[in-house]
PyMOL Python script that loads the backbone (N, CA, C, O; Angstrom):
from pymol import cmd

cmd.read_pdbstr("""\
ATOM      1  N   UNK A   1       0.832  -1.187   0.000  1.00  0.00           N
ATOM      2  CA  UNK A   1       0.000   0.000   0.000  1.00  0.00           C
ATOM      3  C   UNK A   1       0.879   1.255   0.000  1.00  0.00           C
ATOM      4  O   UNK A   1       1.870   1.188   0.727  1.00  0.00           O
ATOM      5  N   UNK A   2       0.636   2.700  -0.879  1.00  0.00           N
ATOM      6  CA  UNK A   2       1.122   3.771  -0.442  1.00  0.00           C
ATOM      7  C   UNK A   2       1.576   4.407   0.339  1.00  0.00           C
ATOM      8  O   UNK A   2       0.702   4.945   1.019  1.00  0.00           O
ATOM      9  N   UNK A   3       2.417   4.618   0.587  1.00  0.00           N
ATOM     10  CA  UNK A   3       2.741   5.641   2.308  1.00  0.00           C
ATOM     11  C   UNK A   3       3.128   6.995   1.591  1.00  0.00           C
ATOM     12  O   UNK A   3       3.374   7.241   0.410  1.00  0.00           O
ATOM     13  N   UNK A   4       3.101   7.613   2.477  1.00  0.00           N
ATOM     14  CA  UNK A   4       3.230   9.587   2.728  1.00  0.00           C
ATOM     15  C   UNK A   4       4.124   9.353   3.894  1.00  0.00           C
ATOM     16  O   UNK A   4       3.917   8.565   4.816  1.00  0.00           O
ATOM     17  N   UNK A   5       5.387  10.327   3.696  1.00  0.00           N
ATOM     18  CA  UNK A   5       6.042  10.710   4.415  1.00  0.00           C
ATOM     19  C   UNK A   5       5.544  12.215   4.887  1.00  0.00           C
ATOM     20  O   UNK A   5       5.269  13.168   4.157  1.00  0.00           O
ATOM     21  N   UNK A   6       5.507  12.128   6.533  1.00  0.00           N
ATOM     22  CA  UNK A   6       5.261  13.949   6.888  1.00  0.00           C
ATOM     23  C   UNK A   6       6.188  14.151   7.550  1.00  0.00           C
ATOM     24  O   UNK A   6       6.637  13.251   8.260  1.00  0.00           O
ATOM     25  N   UNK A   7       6.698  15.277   7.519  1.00  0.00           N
ATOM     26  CA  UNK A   7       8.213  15.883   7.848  1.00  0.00           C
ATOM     27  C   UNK A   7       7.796  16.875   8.587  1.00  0.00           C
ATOM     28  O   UNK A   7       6.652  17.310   8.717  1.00  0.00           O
ATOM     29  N   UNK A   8       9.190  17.355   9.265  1.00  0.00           N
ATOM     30  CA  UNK A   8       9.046  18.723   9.839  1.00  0.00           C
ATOM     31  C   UNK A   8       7.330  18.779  10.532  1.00  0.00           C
ATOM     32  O   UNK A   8       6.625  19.785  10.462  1.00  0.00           O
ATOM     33  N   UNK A   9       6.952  17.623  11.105  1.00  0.00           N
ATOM     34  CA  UNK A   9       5.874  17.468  12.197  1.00  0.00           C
ATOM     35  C   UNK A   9       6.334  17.674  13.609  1.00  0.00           C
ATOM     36  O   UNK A   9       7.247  17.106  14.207  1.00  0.00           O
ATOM     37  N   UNK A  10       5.121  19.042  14.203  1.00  0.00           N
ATOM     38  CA  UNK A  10       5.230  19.484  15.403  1.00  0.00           C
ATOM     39  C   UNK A  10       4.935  18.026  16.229  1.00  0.00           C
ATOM     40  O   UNK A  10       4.209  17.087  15.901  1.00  0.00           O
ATOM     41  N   UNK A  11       5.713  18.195  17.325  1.00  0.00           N
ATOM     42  CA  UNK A  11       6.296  16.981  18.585  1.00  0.00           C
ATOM     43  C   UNK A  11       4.657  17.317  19.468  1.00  0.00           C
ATOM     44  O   UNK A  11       4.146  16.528  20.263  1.00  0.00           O
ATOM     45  N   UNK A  12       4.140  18.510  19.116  1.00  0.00           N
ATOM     46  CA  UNK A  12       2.547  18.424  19.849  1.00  0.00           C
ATOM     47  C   UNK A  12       1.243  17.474  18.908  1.00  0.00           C
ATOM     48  O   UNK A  12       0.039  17.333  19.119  1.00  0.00           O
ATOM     49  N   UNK A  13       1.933  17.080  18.090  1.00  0.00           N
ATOM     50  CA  UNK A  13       0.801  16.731  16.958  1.00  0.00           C
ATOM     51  C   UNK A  13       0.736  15.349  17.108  1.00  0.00           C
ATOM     52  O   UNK A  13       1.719  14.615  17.206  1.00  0.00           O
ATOM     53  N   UNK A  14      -0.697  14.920  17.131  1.00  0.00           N
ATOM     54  CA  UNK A  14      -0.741  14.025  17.534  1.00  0.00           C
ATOM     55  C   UNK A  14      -1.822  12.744  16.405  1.00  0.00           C
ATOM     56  O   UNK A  14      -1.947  13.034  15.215  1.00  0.00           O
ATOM     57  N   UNK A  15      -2.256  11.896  16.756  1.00  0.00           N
ATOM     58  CA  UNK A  15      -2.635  10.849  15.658  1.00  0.00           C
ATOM     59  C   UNK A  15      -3.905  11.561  14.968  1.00  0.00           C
ATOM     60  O   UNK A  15      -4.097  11.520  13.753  1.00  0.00           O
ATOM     61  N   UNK A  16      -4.905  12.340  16.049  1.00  0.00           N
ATOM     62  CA  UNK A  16      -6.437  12.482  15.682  1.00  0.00           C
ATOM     63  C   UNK A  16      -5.744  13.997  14.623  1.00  0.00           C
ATOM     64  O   UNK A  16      -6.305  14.373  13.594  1.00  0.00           O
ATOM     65  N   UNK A  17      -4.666  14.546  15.101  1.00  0.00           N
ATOM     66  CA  UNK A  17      -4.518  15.878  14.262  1.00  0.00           C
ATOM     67  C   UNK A  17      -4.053  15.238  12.865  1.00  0.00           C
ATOM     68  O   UNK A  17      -4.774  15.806  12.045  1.00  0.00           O
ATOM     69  N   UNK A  18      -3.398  14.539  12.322  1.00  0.00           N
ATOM     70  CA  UNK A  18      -2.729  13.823  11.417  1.00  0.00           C
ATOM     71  C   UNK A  18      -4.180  13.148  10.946  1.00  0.00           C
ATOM     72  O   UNK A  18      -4.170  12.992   9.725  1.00  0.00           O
ATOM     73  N   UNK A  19      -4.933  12.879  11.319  1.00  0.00           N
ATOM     74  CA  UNK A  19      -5.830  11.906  10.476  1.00  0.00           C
ATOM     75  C   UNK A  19      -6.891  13.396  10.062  1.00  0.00           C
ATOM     76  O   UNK A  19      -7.528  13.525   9.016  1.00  0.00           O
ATOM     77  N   UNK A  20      -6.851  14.075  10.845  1.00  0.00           N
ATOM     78  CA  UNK A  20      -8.120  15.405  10.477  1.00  0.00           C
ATOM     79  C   UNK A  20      -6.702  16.281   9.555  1.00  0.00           C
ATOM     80  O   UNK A  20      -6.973  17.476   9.437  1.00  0.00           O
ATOM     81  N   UNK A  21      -5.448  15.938   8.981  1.00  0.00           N
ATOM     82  CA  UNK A  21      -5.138  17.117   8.224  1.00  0.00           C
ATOM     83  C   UNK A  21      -5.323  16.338   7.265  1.00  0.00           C
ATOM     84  O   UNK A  21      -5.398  17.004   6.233  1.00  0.00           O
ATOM     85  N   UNK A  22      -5.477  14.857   7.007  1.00  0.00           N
ATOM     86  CA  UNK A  22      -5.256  14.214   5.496  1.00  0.00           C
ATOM     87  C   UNK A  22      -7.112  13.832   5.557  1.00  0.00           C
ATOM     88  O   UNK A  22      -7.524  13.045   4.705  1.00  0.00           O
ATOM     89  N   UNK A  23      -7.764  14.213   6.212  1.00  0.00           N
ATOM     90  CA  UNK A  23      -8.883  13.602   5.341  1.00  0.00           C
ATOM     91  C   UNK A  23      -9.464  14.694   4.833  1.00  0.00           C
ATOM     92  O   UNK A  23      -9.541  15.841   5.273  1.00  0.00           O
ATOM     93  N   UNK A  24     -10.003  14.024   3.507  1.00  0.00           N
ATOM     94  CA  UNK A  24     -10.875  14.392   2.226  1.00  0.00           C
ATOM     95  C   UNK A  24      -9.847  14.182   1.342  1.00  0.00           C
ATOM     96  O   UNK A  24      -9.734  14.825   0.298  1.00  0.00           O
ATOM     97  N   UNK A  25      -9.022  13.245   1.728  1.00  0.00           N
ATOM     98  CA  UNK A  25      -7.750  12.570   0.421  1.00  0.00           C
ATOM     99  C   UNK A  25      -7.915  11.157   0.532  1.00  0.00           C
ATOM    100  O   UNK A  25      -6.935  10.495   0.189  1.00  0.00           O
ATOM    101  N   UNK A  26      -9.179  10.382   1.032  1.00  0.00           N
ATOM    102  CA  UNK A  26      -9.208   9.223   0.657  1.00  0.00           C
ATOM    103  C   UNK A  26      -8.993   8.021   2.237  1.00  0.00           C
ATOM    104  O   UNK A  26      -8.746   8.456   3.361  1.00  0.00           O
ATOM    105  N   UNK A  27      -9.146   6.695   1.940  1.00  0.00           N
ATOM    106  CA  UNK A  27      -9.078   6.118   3.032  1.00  0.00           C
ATOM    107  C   UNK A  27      -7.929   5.919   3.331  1.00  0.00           C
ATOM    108  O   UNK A  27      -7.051   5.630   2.519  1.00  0.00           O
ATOM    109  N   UNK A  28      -7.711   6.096   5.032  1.00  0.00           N
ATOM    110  CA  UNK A  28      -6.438   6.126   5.276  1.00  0.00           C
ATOM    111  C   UNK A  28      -6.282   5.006   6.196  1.00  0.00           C
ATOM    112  O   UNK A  28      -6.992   5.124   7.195  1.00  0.00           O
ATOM    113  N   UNK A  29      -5.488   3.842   6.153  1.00  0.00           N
ATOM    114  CA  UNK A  29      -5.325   2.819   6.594  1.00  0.00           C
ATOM    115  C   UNK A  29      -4.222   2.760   8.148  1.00  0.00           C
ATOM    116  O   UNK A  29      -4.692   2.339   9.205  1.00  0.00           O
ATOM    117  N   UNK A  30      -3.284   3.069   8.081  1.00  0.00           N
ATOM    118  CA  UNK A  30      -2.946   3.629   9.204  1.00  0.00           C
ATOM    119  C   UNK A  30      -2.383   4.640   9.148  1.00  0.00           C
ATOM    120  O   UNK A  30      -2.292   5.180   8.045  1.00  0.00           O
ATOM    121  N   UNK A  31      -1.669   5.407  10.575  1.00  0.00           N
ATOM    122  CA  UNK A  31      -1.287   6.429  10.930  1.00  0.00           C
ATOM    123  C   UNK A  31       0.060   5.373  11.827  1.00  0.00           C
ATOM    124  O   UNK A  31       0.031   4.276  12.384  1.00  0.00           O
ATOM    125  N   UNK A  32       1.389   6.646  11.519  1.00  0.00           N
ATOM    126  CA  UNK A  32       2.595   6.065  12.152  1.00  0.00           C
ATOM    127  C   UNK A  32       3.293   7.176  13.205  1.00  0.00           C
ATOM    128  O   UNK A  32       4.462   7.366  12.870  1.00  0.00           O
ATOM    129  N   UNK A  33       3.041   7.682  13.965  1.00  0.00           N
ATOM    130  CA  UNK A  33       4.226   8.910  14.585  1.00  0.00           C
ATOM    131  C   UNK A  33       5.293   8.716  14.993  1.00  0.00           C
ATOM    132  O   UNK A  33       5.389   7.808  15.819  1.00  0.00           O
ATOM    133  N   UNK A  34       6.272   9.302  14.688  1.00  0.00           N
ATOM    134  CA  UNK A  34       7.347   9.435  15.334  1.00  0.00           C
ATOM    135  C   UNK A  34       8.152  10.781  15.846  1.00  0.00           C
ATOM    136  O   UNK A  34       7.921  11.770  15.151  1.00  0.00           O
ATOM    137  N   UNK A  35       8.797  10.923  16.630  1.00  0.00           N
ATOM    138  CA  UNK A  35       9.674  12.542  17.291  1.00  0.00           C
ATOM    139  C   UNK A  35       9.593  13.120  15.639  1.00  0.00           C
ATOM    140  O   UNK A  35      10.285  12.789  14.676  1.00  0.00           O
ATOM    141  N   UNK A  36       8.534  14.049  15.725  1.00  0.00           N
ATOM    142  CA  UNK A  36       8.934  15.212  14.127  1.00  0.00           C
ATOM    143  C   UNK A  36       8.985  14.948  13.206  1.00  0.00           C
ATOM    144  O   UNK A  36       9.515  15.637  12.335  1.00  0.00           O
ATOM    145  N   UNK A  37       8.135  13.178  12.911  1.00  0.00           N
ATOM    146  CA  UNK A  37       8.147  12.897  11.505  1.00  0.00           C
ATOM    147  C   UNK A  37       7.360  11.612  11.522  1.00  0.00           C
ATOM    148  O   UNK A  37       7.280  11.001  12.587  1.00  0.00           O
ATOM    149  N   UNK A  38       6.798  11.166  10.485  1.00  0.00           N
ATOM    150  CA  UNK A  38       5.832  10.254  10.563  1.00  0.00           C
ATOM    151  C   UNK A  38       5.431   9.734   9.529  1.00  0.00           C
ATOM    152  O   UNK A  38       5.979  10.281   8.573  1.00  0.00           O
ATOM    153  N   UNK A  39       4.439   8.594   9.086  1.00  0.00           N
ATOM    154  CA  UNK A  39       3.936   8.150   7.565  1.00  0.00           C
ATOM    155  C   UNK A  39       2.437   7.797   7.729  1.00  0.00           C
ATOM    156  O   UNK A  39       1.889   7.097   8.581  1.00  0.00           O
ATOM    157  N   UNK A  40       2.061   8.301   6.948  1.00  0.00           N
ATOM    158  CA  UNK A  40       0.451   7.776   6.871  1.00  0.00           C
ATOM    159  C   UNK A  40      -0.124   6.727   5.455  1.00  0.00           C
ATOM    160  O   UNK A  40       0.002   7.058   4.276  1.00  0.00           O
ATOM    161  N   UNK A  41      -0.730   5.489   5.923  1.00  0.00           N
ATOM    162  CA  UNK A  41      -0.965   4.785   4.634  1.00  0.00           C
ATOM    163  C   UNK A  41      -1.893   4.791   3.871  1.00  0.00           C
ATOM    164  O   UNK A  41      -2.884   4.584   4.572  1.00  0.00           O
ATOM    165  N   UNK A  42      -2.224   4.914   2.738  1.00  0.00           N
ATOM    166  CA  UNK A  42      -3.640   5.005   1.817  1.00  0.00           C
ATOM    167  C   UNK A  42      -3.736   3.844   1.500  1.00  0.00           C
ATOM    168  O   UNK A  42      -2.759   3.108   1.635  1.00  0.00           O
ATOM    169  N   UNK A  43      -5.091   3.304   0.929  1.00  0.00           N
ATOM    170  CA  UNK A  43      -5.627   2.400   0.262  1.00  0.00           C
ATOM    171  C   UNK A  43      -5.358   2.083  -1.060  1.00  0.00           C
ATOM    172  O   UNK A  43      -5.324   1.090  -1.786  1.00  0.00           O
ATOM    173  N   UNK A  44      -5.129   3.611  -1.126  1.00  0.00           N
ATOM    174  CA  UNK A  44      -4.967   3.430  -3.329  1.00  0.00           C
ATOM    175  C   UNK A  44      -3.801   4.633  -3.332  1.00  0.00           C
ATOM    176  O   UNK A  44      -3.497   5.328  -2.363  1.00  0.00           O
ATOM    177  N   UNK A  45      -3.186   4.699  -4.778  1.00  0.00           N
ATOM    178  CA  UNK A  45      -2.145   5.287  -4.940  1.00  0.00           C
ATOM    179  C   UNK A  45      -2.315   6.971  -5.316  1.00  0.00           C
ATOM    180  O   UNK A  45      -1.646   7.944  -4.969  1.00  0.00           O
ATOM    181  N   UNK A  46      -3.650   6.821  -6.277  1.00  0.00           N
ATOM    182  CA  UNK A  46      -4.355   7.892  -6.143  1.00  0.00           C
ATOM    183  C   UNK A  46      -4.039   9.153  -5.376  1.00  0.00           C
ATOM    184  O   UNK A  46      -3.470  10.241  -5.475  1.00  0.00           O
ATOM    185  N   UNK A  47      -4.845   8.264  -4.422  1.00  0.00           N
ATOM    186  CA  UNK A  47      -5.415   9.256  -2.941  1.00  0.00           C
ATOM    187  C   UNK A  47      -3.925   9.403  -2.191  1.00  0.00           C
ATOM    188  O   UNK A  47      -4.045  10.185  -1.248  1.00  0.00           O
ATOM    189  N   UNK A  48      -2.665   8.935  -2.307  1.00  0.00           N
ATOM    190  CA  UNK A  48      -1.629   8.929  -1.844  1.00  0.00           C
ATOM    191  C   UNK A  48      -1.059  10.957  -2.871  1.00  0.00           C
ATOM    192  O   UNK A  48      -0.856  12.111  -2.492  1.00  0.00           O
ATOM    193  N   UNK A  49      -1.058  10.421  -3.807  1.00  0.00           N
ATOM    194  CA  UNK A  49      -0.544  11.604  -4.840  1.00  0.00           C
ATOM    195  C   UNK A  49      -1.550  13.072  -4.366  1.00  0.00           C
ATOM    196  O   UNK A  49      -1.222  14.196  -3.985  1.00  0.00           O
ATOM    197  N   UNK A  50      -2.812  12.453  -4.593  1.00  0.00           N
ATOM    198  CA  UNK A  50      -3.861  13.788  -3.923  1.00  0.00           C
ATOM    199  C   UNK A  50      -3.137  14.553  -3.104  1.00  0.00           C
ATOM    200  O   UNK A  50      -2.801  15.725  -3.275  1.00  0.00           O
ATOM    201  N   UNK A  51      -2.784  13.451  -1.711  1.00  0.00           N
ATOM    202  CA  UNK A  51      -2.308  14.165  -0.411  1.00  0.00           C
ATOM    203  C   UNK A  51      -1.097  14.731  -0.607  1.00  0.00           C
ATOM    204  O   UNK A  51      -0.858  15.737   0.060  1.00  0.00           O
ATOM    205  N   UNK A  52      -0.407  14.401  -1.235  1.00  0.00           N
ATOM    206  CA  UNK A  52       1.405  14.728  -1.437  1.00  0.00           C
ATOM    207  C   UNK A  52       1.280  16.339  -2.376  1.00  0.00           C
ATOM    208  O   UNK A  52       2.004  17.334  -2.347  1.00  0.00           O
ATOM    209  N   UNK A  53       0.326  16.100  -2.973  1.00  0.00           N
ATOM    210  CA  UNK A  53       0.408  17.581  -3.907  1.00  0.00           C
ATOM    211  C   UNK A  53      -0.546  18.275  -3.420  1.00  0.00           C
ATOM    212  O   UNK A  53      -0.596  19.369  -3.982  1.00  0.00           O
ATOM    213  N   UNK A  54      -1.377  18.135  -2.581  1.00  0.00           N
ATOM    214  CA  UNK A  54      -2.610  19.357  -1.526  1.00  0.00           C
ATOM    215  C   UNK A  54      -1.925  19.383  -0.396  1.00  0.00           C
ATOM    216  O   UNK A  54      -2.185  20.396   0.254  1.00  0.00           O
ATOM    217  N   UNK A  55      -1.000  18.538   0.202  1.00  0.00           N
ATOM    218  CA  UNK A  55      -0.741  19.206   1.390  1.00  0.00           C
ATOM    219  C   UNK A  55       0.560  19.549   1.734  1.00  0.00           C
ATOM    220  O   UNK A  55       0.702  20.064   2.844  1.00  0.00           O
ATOM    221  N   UNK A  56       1.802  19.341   0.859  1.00  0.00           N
ATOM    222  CA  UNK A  56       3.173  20.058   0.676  1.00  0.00           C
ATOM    223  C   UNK A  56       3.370  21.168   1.085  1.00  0.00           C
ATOM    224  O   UNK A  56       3.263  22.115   0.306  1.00  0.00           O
ATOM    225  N   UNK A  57       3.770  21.397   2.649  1.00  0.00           N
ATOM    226  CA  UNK A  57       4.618  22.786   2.641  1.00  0.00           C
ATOM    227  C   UNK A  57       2.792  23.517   3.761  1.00  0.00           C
ATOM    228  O   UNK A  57       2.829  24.535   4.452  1.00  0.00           O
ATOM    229  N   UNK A  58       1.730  22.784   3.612  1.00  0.00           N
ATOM    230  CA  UNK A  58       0.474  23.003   4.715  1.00  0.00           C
ATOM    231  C   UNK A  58       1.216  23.415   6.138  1.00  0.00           C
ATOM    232  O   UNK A  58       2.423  23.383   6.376  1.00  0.00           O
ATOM    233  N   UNK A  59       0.534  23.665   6.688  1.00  0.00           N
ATOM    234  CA  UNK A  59       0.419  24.133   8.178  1.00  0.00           C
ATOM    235  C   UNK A  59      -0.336  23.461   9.075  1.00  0.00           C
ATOM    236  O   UNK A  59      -1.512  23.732   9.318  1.00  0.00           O
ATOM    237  N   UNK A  60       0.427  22.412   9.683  1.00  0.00           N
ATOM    238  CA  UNK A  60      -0.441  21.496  10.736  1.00  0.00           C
ATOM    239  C   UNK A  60       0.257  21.413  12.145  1.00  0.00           C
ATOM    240  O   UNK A  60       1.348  20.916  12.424  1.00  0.00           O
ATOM    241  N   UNK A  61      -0.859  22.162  13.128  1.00  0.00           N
ATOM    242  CA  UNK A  61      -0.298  21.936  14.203  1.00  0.00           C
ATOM    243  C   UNK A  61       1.257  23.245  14.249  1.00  0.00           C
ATOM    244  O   UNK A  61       2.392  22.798  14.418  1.00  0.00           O
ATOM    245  N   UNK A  62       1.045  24.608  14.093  1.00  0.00           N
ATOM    246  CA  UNK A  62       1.952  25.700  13.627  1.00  0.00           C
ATOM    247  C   UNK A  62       3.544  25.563  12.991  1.00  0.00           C
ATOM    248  O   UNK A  62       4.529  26.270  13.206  1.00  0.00           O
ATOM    249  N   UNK A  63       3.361  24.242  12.038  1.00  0.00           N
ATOM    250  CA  UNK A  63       4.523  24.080  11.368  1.00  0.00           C
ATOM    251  C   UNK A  63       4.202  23.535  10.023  1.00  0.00           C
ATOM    252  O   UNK A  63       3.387  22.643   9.785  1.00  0.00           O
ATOM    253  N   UNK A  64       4.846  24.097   9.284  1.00  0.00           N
ATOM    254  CA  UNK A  64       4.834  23.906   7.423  1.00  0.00           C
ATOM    255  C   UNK A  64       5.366  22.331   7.540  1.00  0.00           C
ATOM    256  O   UNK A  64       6.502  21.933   7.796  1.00  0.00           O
ATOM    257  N   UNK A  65       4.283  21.652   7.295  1.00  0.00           N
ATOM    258  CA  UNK A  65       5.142  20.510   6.915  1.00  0.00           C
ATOM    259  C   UNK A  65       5.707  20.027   5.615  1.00  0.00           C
ATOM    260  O   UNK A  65       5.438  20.776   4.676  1.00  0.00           O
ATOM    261  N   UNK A  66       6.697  18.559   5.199  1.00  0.00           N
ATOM    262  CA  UNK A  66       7.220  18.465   4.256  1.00  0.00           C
ATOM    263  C   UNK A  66       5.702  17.313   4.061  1.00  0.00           C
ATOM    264  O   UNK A  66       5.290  16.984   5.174  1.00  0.00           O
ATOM    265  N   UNK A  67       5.030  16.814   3.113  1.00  0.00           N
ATOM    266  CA  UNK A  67       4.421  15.553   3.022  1.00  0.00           C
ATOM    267  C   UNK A  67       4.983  15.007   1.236  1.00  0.00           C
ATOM    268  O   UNK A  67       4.793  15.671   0.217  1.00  0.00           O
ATOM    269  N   UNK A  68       5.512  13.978   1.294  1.00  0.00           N
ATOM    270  CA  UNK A  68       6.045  13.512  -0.078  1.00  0.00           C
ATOM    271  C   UNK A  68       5.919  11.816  -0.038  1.00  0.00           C
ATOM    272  O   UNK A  68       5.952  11.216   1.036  1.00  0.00           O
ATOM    273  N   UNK A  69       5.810  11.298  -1.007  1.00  0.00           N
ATOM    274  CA  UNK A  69       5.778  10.186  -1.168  1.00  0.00           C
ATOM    275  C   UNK A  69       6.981   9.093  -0.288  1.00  0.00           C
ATOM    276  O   UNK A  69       8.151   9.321  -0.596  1.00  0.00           O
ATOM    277  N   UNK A  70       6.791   8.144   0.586  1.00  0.00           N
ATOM    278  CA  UNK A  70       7.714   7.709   1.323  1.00  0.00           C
ATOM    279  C   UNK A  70       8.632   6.852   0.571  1.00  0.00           C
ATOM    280  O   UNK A  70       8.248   6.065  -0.294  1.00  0.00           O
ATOM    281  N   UNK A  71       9.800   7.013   0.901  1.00  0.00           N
ATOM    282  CA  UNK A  71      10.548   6.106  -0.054  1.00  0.00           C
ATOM    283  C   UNK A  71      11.419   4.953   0.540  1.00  0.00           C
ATOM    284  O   UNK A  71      11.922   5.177   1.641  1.00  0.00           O
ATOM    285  N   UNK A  72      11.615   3.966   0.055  1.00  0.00           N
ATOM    286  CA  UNK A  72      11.749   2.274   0.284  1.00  0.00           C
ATOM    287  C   UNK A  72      10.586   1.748   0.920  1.00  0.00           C
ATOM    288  O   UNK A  72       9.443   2.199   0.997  1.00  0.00           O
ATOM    289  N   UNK A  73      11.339   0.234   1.560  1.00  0.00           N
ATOM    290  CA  UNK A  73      10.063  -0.117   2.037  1.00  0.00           C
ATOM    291  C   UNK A  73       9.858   0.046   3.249  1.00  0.00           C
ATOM    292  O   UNK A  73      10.608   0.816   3.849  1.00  0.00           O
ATOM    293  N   UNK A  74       8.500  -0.807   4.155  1.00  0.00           N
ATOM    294  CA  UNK A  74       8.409  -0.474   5.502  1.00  0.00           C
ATOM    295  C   UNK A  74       9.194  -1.282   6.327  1.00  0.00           C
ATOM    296  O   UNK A  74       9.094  -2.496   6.147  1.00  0.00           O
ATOM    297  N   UNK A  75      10.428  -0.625   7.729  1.00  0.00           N
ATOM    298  CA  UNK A  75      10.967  -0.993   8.517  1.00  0.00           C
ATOM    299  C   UNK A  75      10.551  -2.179   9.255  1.00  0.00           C
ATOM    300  O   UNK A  75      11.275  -3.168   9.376  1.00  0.00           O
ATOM    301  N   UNK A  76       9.082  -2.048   9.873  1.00  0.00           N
ATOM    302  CA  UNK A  76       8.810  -2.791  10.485  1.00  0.00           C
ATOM    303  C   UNK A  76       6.998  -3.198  10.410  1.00  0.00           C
ATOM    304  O   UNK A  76       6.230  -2.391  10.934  1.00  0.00           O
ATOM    305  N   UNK A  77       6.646  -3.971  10.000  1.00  0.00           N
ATOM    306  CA  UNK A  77       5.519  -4.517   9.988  1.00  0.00           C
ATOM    307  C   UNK A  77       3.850  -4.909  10.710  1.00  0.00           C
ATOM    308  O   UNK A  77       2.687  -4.953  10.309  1.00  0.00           O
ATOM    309  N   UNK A  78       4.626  -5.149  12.035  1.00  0.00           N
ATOM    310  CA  UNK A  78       4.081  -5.571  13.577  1.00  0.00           C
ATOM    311  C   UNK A  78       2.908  -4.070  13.865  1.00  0.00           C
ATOM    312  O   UNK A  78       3.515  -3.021  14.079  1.00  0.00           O
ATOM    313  N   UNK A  79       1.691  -3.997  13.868  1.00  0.00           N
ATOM    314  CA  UNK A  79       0.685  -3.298  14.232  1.00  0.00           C
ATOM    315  C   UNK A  79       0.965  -3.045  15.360  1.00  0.00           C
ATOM    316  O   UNK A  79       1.915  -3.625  15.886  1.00  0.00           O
ATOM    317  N   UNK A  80      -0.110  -1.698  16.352  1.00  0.00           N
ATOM    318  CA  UNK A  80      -0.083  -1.387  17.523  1.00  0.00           C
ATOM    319  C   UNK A  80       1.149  -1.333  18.072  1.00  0.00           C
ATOM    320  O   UNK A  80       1.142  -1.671  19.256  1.00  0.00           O
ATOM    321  N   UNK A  81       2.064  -1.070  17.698  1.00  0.00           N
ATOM    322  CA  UNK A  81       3.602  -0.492  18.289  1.00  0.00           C
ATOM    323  C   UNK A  81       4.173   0.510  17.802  1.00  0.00           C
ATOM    324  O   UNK A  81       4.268   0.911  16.642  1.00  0.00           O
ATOM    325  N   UNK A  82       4.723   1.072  19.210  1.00  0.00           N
ATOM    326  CA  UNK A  82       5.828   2.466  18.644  1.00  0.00           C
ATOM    327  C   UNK A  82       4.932   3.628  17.843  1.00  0.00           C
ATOM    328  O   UNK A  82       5.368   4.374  16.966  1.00  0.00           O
ATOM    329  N   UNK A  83       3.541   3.591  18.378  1.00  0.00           N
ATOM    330  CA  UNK A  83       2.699   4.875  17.980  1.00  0.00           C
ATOM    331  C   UNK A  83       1.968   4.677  17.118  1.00  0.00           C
ATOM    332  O   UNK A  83       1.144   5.510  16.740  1.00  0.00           O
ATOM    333  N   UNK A  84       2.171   3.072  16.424  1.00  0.00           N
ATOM    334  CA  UNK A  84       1.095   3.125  14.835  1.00  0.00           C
ATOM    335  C   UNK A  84      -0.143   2.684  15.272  1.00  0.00           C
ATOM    336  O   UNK A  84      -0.264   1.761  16.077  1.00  0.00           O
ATOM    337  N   UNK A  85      -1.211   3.389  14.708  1.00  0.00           N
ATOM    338  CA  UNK A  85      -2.309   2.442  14.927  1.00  0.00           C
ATOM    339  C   UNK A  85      -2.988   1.998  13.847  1.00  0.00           C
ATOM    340  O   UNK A  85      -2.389   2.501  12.896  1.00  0.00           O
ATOM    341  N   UNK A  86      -3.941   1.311  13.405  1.00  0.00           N
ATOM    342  CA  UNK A  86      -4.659   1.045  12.008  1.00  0.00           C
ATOM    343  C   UNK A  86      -6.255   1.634  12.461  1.00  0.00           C
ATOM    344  O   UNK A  86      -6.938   1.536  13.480  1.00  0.00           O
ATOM    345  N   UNK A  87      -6.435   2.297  11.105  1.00  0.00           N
ATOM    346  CA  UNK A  87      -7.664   3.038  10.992  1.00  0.00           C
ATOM    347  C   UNK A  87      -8.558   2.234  10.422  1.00  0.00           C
ATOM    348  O   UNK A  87      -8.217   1.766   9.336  1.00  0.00           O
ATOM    349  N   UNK A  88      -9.651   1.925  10.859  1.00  0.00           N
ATOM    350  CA  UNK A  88     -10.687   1.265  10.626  1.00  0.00           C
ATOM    351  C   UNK A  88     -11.973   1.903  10.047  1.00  0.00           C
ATOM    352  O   UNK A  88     -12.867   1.963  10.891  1.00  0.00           O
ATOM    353  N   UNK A  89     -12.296   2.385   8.855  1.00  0.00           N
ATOM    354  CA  UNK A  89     -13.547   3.488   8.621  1.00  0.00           C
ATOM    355  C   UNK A  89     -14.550   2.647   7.730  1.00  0.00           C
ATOM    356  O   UNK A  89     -15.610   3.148   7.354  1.00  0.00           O
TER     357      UNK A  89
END
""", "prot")
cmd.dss("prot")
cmd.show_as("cartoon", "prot")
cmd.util.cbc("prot")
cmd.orient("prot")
């Protein structure tokens, strides 16, 4: 599945703020945080590109973030750890 890299994410921002800056770009499968940076997953590739080119350089949580397509693959797999959760809609 797609991932979005978000960059330059405020350390106050949290999962429900990250899921309310990417929706109306499609279903979002999980949410990942980490210290000032993070990935969010889409369903389709689409709705991945939507988000990467509407929300580049946005203001979430009083910082411009970077959001771009994530690149390689995923580190680690294992659900419910280290901040990820899976979105269920």
């Amino acid at each position: 599945m797609p991932r979005v890299y978000i960059g330059r994410l405020s350390y106050q921002a949290r999962e429900r703020d990250v899921e309310r800056f990417f929706k109306g770009y499609g279903k979002i499968l999980e949410v990942d945080l980490k210290n000032g940076y993070g990935f969010v997953e889409f369903d389709n590739l689409c709705d991945a590109d939507d988000a990467v080119y509407g929300l580049n350089g946005k203001d979430l949580c009083g910082e411009h973030v970077i959001v771009e397509h994530a690149r390689g693959p995923r580190r680690d797999s294992s659900y419910g750890y280290g901040g990820k959760s899976q979105i269920s809609l």
